[in-house]
NUKE-743532 format. One record per residue (C-alpha): residue in one letter; x, y, z. Coordinates in steps of 0.1 Angstrom, whole numbers, padded with zeros to 4 digits, always signed. Example, Ala and Ser with C-alpha at 12.3 -4.5 7.8 and 13.67 -1.06 7.14 Angstrom:
2
A+0123-0045+0078
S+0137-0011+0071
//
This chain:
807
X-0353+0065+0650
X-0335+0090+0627
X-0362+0113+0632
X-0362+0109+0670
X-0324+0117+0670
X-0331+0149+0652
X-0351+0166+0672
X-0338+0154+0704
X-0297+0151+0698
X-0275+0186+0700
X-0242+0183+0688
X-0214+0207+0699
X-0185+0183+0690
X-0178+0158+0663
X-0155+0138+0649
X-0151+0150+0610
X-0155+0123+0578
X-0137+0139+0547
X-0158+0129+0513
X-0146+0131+0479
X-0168+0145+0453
X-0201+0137+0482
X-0223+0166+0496
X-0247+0146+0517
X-0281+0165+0523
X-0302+0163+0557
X-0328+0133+0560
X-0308+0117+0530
X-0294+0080+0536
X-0264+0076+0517
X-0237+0046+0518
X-0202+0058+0520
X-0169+0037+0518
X-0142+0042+0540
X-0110+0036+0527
X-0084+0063+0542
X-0067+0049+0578
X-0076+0083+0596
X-0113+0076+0583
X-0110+0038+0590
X-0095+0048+0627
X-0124+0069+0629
X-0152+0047+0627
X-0136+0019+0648
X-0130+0046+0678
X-0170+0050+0670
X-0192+0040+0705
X-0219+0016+0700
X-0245+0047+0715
X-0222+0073+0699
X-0222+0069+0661
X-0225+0104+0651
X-0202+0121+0631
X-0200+0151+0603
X-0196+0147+0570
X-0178+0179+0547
X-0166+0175+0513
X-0132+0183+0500
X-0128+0211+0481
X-0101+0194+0458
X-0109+0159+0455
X-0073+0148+0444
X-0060+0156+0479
X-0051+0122+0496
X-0046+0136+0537
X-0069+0165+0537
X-0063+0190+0562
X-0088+0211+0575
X-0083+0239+0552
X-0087+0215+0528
X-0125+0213+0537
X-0153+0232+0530
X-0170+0254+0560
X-0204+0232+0561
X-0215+0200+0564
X-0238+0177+0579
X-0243+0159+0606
X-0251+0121+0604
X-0255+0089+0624
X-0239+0057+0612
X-0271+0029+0608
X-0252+0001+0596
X-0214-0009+0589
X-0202-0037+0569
X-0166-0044+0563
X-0153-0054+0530
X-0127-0081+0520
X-0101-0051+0513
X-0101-0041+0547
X-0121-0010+0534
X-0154-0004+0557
X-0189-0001+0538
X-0215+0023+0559
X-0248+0037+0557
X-0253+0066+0567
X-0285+0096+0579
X-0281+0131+0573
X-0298+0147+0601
X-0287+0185+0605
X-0264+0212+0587
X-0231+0217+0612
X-0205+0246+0604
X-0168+0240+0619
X-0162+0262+0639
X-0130+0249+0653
X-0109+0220+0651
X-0096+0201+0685
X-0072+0177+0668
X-0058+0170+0632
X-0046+0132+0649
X-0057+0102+0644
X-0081+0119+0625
X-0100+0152+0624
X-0118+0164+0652
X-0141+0197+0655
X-0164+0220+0679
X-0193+0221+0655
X-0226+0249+0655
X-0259+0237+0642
X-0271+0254+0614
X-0315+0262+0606
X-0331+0273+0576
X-0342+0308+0580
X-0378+0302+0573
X-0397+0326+0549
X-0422+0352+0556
X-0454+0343+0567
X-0484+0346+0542
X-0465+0350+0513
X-0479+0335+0485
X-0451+0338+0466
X-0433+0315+0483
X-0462+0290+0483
X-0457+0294+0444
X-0423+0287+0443
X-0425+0254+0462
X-0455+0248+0442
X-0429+0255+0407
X-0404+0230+0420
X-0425+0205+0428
X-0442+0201+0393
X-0408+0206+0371
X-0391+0183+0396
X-0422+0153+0381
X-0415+0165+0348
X-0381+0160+0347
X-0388+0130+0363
X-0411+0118+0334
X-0383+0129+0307
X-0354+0116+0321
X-0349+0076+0315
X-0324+0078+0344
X-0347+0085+0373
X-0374+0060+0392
X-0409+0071+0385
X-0415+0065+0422
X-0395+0099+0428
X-0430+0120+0418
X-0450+0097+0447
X-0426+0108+0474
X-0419+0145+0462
X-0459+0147+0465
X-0457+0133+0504
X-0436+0160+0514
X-0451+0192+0534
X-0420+0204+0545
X-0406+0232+0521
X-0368+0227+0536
X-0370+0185+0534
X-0386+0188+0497
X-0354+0211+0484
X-0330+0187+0501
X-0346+0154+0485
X-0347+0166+0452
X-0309+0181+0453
X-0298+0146+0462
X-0315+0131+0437
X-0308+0152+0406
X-0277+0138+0393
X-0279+0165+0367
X-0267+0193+0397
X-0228+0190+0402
X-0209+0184+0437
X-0204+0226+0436
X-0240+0236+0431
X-0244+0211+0458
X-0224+0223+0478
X-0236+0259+0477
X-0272+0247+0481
X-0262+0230+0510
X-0245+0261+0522
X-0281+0284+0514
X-0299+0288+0548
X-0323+0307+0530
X-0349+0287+0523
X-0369+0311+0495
X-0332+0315+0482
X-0326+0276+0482
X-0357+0271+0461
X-0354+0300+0439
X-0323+0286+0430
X-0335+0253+0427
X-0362+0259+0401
X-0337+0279+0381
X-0317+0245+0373
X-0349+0225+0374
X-0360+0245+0345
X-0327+0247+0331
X-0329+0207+0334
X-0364+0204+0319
X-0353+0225+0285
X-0321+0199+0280
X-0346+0166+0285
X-0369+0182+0262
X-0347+0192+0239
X-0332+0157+0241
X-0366+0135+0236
X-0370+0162+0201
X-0336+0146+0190
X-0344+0113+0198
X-0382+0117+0184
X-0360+0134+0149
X-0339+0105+0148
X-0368+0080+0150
X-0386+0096+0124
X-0354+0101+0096
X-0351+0059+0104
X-0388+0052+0095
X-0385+0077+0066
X-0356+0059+0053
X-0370+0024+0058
X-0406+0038+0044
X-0385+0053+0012
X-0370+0022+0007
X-0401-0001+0009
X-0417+0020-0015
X-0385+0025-0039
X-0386-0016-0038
X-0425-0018-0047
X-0415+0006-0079
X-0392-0013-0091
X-0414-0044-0090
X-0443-0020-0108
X-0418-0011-0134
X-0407-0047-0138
X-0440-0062-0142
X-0448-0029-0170
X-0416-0030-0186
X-0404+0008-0181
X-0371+0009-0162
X-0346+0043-0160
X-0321+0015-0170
X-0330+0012-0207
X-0332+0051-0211
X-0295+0050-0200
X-0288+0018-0217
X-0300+0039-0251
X-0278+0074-0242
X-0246+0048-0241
X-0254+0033-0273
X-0260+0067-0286
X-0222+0081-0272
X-0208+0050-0288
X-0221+0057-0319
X-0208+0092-0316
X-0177+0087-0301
X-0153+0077-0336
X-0144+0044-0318
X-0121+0018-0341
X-0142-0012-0356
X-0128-0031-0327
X-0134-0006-0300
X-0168-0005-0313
X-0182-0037-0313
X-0167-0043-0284
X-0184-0011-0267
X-0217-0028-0282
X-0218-0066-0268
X-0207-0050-0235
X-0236-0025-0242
X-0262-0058-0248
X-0251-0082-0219
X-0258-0051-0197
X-0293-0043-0209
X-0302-0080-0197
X-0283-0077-0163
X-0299-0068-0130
X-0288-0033-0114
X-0287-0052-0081
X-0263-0081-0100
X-0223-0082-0094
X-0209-0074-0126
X-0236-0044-0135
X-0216-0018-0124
X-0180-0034-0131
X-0197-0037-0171
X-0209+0002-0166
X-0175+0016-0154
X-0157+0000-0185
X-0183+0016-0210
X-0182+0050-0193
X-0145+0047-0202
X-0149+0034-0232
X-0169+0060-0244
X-0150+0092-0224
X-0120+0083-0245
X-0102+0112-0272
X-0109+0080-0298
X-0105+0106-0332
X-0103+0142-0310
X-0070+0158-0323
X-0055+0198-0316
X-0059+0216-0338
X-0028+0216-0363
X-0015+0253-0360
X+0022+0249-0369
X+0037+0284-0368
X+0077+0279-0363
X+0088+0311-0357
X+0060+0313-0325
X+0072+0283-0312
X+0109+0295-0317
X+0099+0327-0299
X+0082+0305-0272
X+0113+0282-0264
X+0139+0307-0260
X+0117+0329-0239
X+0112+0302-0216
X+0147+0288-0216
X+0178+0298-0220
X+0203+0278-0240
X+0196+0242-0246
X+0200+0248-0283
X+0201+0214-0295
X+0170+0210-0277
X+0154+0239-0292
X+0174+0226-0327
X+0152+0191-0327
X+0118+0207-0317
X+0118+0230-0348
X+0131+0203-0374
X+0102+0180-0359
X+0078+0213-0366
X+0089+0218-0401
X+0084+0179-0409
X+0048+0181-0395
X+0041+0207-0419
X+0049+0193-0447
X+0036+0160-0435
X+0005+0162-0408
X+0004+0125-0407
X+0038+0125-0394
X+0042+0097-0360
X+0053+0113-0328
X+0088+0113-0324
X+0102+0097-0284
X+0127+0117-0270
X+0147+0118-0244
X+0159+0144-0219
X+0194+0130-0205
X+0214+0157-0176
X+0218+0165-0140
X+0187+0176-0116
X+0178+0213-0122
X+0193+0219-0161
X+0152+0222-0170
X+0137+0186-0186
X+0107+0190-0172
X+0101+0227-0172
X+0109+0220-0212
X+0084+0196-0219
X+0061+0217-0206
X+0075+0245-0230
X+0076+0222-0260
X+0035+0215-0253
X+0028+0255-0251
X+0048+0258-0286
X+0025+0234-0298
X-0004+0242-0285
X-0011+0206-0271
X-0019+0197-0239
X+0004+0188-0215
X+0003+0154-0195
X+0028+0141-0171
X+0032+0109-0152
X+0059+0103-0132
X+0078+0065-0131
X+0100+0072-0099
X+0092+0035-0076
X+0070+0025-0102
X+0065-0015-0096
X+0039-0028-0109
X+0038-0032-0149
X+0000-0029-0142
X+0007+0009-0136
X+0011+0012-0171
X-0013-0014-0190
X-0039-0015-0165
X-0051-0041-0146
X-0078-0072-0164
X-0110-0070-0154
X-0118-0099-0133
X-0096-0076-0107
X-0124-0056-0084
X-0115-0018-0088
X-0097-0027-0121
X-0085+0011-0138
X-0067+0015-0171
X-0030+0023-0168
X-0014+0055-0161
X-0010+0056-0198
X-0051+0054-0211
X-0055+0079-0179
X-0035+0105-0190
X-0054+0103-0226
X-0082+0104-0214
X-0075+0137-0188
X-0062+0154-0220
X-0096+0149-0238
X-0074+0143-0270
X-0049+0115-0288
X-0016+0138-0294
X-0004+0155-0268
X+0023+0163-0252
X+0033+0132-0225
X+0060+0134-0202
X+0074+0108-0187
X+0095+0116-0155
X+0126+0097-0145
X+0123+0071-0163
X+0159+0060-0149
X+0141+0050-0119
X+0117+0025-0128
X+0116-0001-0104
X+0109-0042-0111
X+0104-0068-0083
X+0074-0099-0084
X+0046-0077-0095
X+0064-0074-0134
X+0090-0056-0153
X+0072-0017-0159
X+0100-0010-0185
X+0095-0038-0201
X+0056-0027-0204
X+0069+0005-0214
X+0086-0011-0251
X+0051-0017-0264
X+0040+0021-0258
X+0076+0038-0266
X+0077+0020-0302
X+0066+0039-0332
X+0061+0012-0347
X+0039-0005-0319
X+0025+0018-0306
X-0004+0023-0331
X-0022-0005-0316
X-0012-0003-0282
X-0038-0027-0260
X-0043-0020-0224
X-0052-0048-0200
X-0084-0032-0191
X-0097-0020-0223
X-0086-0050-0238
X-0091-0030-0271
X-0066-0011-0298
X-0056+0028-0291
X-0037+0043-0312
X-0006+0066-0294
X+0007+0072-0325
X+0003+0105-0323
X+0017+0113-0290
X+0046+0131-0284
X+0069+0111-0256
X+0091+0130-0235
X+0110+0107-0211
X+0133+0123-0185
X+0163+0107-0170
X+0194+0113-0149
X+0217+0088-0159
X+0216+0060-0189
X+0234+0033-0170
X+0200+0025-0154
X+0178+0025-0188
X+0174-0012-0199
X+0190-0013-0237
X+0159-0024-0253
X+0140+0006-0237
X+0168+0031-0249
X+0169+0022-0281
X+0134+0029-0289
X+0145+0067-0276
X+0158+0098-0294
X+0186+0109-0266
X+0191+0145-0265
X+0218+0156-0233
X+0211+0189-0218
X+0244+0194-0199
X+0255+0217-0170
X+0258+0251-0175
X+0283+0278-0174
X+0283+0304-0148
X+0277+0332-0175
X+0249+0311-0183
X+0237+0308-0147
X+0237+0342-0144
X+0218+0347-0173
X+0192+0328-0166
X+0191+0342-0129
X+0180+0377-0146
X+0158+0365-0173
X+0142+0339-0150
X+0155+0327-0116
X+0148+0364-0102
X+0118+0376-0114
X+0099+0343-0104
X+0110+0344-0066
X+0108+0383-0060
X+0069+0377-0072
X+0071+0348-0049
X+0083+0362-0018
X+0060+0396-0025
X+0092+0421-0031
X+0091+0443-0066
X+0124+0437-0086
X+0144+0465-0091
X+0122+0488-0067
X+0127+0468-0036
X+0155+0446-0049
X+0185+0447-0070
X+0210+0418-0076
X+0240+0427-0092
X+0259+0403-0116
X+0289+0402-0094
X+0266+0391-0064
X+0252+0363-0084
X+0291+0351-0094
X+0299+0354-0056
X+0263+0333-0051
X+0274+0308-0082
X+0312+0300-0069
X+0308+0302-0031
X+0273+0285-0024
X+0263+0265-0051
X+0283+0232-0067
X+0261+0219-0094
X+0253+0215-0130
X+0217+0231-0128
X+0196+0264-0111
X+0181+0248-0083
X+0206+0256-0054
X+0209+0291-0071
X+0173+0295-0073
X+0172+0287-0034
X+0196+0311-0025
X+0182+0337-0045
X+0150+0329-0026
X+0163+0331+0008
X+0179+0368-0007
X+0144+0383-0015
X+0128+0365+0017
X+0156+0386+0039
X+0147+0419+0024
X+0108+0411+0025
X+0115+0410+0068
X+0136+0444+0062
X+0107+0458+0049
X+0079+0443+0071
X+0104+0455+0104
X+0101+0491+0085
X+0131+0493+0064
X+0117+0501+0030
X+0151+0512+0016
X+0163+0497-0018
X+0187+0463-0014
X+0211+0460-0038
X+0228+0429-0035
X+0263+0427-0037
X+0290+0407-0024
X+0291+0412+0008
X+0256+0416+0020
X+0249+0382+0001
X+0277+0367+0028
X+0260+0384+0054
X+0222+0370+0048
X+0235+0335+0038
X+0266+0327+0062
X+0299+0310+0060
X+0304+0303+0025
X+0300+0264+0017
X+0327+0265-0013
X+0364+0280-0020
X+0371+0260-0044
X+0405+0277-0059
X+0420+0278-0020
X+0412+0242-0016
X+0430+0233-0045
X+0459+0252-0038
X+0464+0244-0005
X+0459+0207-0009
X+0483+0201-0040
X+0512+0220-0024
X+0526+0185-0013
X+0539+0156-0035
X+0513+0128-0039
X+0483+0144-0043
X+0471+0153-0081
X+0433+0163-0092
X+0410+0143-0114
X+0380+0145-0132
X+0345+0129-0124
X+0313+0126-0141
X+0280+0126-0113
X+0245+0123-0116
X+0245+0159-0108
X+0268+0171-0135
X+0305+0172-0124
X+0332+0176-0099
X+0365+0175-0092
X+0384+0144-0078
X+0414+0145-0057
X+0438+0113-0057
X+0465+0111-0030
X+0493+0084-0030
X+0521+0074-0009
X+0553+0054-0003
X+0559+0041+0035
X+0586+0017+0043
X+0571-0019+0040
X+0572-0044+0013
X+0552-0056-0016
X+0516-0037+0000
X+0495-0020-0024
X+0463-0006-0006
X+0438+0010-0020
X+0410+0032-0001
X+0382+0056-0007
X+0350+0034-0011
X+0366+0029-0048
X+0347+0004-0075
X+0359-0024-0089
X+0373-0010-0124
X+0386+0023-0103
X+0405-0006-0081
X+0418-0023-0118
X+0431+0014-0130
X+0450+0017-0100
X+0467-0021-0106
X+0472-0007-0140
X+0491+0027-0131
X+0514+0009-0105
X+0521-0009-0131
X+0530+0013-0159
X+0554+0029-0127
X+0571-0002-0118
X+0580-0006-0154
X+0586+0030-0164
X+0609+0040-0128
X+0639+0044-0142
X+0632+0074-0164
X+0620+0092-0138
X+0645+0083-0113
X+0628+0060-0092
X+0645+0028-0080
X+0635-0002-0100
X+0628-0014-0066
X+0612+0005-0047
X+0579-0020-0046
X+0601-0045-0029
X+0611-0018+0004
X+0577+0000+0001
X+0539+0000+0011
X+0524+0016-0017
X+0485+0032-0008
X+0465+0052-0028
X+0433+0074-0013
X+0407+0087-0027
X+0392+0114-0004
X+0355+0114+0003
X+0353+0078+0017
X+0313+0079+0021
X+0310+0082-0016
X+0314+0055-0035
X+0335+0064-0068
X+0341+0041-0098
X+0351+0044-0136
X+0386+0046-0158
X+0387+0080-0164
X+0407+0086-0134
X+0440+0063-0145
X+0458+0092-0156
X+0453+0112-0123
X+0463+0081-0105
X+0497+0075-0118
X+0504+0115-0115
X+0498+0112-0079
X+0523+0083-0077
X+0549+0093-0096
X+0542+0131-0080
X+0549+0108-0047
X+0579+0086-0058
X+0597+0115-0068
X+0582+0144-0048
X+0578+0163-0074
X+0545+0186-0070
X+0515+0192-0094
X+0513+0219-0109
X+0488+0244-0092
X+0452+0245-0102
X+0458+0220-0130
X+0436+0191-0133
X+0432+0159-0158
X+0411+0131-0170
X+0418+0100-0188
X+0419+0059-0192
X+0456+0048-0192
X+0469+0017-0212
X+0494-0008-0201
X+0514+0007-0228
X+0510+0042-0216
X+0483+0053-0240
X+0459+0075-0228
X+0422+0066-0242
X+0393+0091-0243
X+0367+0094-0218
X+0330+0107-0216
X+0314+0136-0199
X+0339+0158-0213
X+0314+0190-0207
X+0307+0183-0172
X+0339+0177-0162
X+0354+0208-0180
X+0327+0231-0162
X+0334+0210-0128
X+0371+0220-0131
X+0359+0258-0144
X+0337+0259-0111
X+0365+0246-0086
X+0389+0272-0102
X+0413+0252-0122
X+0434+0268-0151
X+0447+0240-0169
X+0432+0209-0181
X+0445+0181-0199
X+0424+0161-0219
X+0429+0125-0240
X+0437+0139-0276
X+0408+0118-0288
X+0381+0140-0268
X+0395+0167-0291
X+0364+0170-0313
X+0337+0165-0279
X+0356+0199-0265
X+0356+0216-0298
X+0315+0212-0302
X+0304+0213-0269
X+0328+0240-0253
X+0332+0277-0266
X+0359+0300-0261
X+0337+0325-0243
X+0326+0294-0221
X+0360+0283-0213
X+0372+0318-0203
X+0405+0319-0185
X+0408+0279-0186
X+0430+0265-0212
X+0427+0228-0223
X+0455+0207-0234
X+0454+0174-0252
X+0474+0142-0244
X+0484+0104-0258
X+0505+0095-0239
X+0511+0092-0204
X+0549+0108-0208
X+0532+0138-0218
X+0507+0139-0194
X+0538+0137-0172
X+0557+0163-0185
X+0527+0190-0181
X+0515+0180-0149
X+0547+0178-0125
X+0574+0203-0115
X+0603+0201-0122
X+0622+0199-0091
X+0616+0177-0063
X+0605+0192-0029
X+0627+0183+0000
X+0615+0162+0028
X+0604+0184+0054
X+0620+0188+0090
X+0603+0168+0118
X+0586+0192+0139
X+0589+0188+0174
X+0555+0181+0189
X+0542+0214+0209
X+0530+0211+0243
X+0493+0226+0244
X+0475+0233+0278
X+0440+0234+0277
X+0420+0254+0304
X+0383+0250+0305
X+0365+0288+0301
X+0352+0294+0334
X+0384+0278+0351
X+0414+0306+0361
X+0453+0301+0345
X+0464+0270+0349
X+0497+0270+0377
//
């Protein structure tokens, strides 16, 4: 029938089917579903003797209401054999492609498309032209190969290529049947009238096609072959193994004899030894294939790869290590002080035990950097392992075992990377060991930081003596408060404390600067030049802190600035002064001496002391009287022994009024409430009882503080003054803020007179209490401030920026 239609049926008009991602090819039967209601309205308008229509694809396949430009030019004509609907009210149709139809106008876009149509032919080739005979020949054959190759297509495709004589028929069938060809190259084959051209470009994708099928059977064949290869290798590994069984002459007892030799050789204790050599025997009768086999190998290969009797080389030359230590840091001469005594002591006795020390200040002073010094003035190596979150006590003594993936601890590892038993082992903030359910790490940590112990230290996975003896522990901390007392006793506690800003700078020139211009790729003192009043500007105004790392930023962000000056083209010098350093790093965070001023110009408001993790600071303490009764608050995120010094100084005040004409009374007409400033941060100690009762008194009376003067000191009920720790810090904190006067308990005399130097205290002048009277007497005025006038309240109008004046 189809073939009756298509030679008798001209079509000039026809009702258009958009397709999506669907070129349908002449004398192809395709089913089609109908889902769009123009398309749906389209076939149900569809006469029973009338079910022709044209088929064009969409150019863009997302379009939901294609319009006609939305089409391509050509399609095809087809007629409708059979229509089934579906339960989603979708239609289901077969259809016949019969001829190729071009639009050559469309009637009407509603209810669906509608066009005037021209039927297209295949310009037929030349006659005689064997060339052409050739190329249908061509397409014919790679079509069957491909067919062969591909597991995707029927092997009935090759019959029905072979039964076709028409040269325009056979190009059509085998377009629609390569899914290989996409919906374009469809498309423009479709669009080919040419037949010689259609087919010529036909057999360039069929032998495009036949290259990627063969190409894919190689892999496949490659793949087939590497799987019997592996499973032939293994058969025949498995058939040796059973020849060397049944002959005796395994690899395993040539490596079972290299171990025994490497324990012989390897100095191993008694102990470690005979240990080393049962393990050795129960593994020479074990199966490679059995559980334990390589669990018993791991533990000998460690066994063996330990530093058992390797030592450095004992090369003690004090004045080297001397010259090492001060040209790597700068101060720290206690430090320095210790190193050398423990040199001079090895030298007269090599058997000497390892001393523990332990490096006690604020982030940045250098603990680290001079543990790393103290092992090159040694000439050890150098092992760290850092105890920050540490949990589990097994990350020190190892794990037993019976565990699977049992390792040695952090301890035996760090022996055993240094490839000798006395070096130089840091470990790093040990303040912040942790403990939950898994064990107690510090407690772990007693056994191996023992002089006494640690001689036949036994980790849980060796399960055998080491001697750490001769190590040299290095523990870091931050604080003490967090040590446990059984750990810190074991420890030699050497404080490096904040410096100075004379030694800032210094170390900015000899260090800080050198190591970032090499960083950041600028020469120093070619390309760069910091002056010393630009790192004092740097030092007060953007850095707060006892060590070099804030400094050493800044610095940073200095030489990174000129390195873009000089990649933009400006290779001019830079000298760094003042003000270009506020230029390339902004507002200023810090004016310390303005802040103090300006904040202790009313009554009430006095400066203390604090110690901090990070070295020191200044503390202000502001107190006031309302009218109340009998309320005494007290604010500022304080601790519970800050909260029992301020009981204390109200106190001493109620009891002491009268000499510093306050009425006896007062507490009974007045809300008393002390603030600490800097809520968010919790604050806690004695040491600020003197600063609170000069802020009350300074408010009871409305006498002012003196400016830039600040104190610290524990107060007494009987108006004692008691000393206080952290007396360096908090010296160089009030030096930093820009304080002149300082008043100290009179008991913290001798701490000030070792620790602080008159070219170190500069300008500042320190003055020793006992009592609170005194402190009294040098911190207040002398005359009260009157009460100032009530301002009346100014009326402010606000405007918003684009707006006009306000009327």
């Amino acid at each position: 029938m189809a073939t009756k239609i298509e030679k008798t049926t001209e079509f000039t008009e026809l009702p258009i089917l958009p397709v999506r991602e669907t070129v349908l090819f002449p004398n192809a039967i395709l089913p089609l579903t109908v889902g769009r209601e123009s398309s749906l309205k389209l076939i149900s308008d569809l006469k029973e003797e009338d079910k022709f229509i044209g088929v064009v694809a969409q150019r863009d396949p997302r379009v939901d209401n294609p319009q006609p430009v939305d089409l391509f030019q050509i399609g095809t004509a087809v007629y409708i054999h059979k229509i089934i609907k579906l339960p989603n009210q979708n239609l289901f149709i077969f259809v016949e492609g019969l001829k190729r139809v071009a639009l050559e106008e469309v009637i009407s876009t509603e209810p669906y498309l509608r066009a005037r149509v021209k039927q297209l032919d295949d310009v037929p080739p030349p006659e005689n032209t064997p060339g052409f005979d050739a190329l249908v020949r061509s397409v014919t054959s790679l079509f069957q190969q491909v067919v062969q190759l591909s597991p995707s297509l029927s092997d009935d495709l090759q019959t029905v290529v072979m039964n076709i004589e028409d040269p325009s028929r056979l190009a059509d069938f085998i377009a629609a049947n390569l899914p290989s060809i996409s919906n374009s190259e469809k498309q423009e084959l479709l669009e080919t009238l040419d037949l010689p051209s259609r087919l010529d470009r036909l057999n360039r994708h069929l032998a495009r096609e036949m290259e990627v099928q063969q190409l894919r059977s190689k892999i496949q064949s490659d793949v087939q072959d590497q799987v019997t290869a592996s499973q032939r290798e293994f058969y025949l590994r498995e058939q040796m193994k059973a020849i060397q069984k049944e002959l005796g002459e395994a690899d395993e007892q040539h490596e079972i004899e290299e171990l025994r030799q490497k324990i012989e050789a390897a100095g191993m204790t008694e102990e470690a030894k005979k240990e080393g050599l049962r393990e050795l025997n129960r593994l020479s009768k074990m199966s490679p294939a059995a559980a334990d086999y390589h669990v018993t190998r791991t533990y000998l290969d460690w066994l063996v790869a330990l530093p058992w009797n390797k030592v450095s080389e004992l090369k003690v030359d004090i004045q080297k290590s001397k010259t090492v230590l001060d040209a790597d840091h700068y101060d720290l001469e206690k430090v320095k002080e210790r190193i050398l005594d423990y040199l001079a002591v090895l030298q007269l006795k090599p058997q000497l035990k390892g001393p523990i020390l332990c490096f006690v200040g604020a982030p940045g002073v250098g603990k680290t950097s001079l543990a790393k010094s103290i092992a090159k003035s040694l000439d050890r190596k150098f092992v760290r392992m850092s105890l920050g979150g540490i949990h589990d006590e097994a990350e020190i003594r190892g794990h037993r075992r019976t565990y699977i993936g049992a390792l040695p601890g952090q301890v035996i590892q760090g022996i055993r990377r240094a490839e000798t038993r006395d070096p130089v082992f840091v470990l790093d903030e040990v303040d912040k060991i942790g403990r939950d359910f898994r064990g107690d790490p510090s407690s772990a940590l007693l056994e191996v930081l023992d002089p006494e112990q640690n001689a036949t230290f036994r980790d849980n996975y060796l399960d055998v003596q080491f001697d750490l003896s001769k190590v040299l522990f290095i523990c870091t901390a931050n604080v003490l408060d967090t040590i446990p007392p059984a750990l810190l006793d074991r420890m030699e506690v050497l404080e490096l404390q904040g410096y100075t800003e004379e030694e800032k700078t210094e170390i900015a020139f000899r260090h800080l600067i050198p190591k970032q211009t090499e960083e950041n790729g600028v020469r120093n003192g070619e390309q760069i030049e910091f002056t010393r009043e630009a790192l004092a500007f740097v030092i007060r105004r953007y850095t707060r802190e006892a060590g070099v790392r804030n400094l050493e930023r800044e610095i940073a962000t200095l030489c990174r600035k000129q390195a873009r000056r000089i990649a933009e083209g400006h290779n001019e010098k830079l000298i760094v002064g003042p003000e270009n350093a506020q230029e390339f790093l902004g507002v200023p965070r810090f004016r310390p001496e303005m802040e103090i001023v300006e904040r202790t110009r009313k009554p009430g408001v006095a400066i203390g002391l604090a110690w901090t993790p990070s070295g020191g600071d200044v503390l202000f303490v502001e107190a006031t009287a309302m009218k109340g009764g009998k309320n005494f608050n007290m604010t500022g995120h304080v601790g519970q022994v800050m909260q029992e010094s301020m009981q204390a100084a109200l106190v001493w005040v109620r009891g002491h009024a009268q000499e510093y004409g306050i009425d006896p009374d007062f507490f009974q007409n007045s809300d008393i409430h002390i603030h600490v400033p800097a809520g968010a941060i919790p604050k806690d100690g004695p040491s600020a009882g003197v600063t609170m009762v000069t802020a009350l008194v300074s408010a009871l009376t409305r006498r002012p503080l003196r400016e830039r003067l600040a104190m610290t000191g524990e107060i007494t009920l009987s108006g004692q003054v008691l000393p206080v720790g952290g007396i360096k810090e908090k010296v160089l904190a009030a030096k930093r803020a820009g304080v002149l006067d300082v008043l100290l308990p009179a008991e913290n005399e001798p701490n000030a007179m070792e620790d602080l130097n008159p070219e170190l205290l500069g300008e500042l002048r320190l003055r020793y209490v006992s009592t609170i009277r005194e402190v009294l007497h040098l911190a207040l005025e002398k005359e009260p401030v009157p009460m100032p006038p009530v301002e009346p309240a100014r009326e402010v109008e606000f405007a918003h920026p684009a707006a006009g004046p306000l009327n």
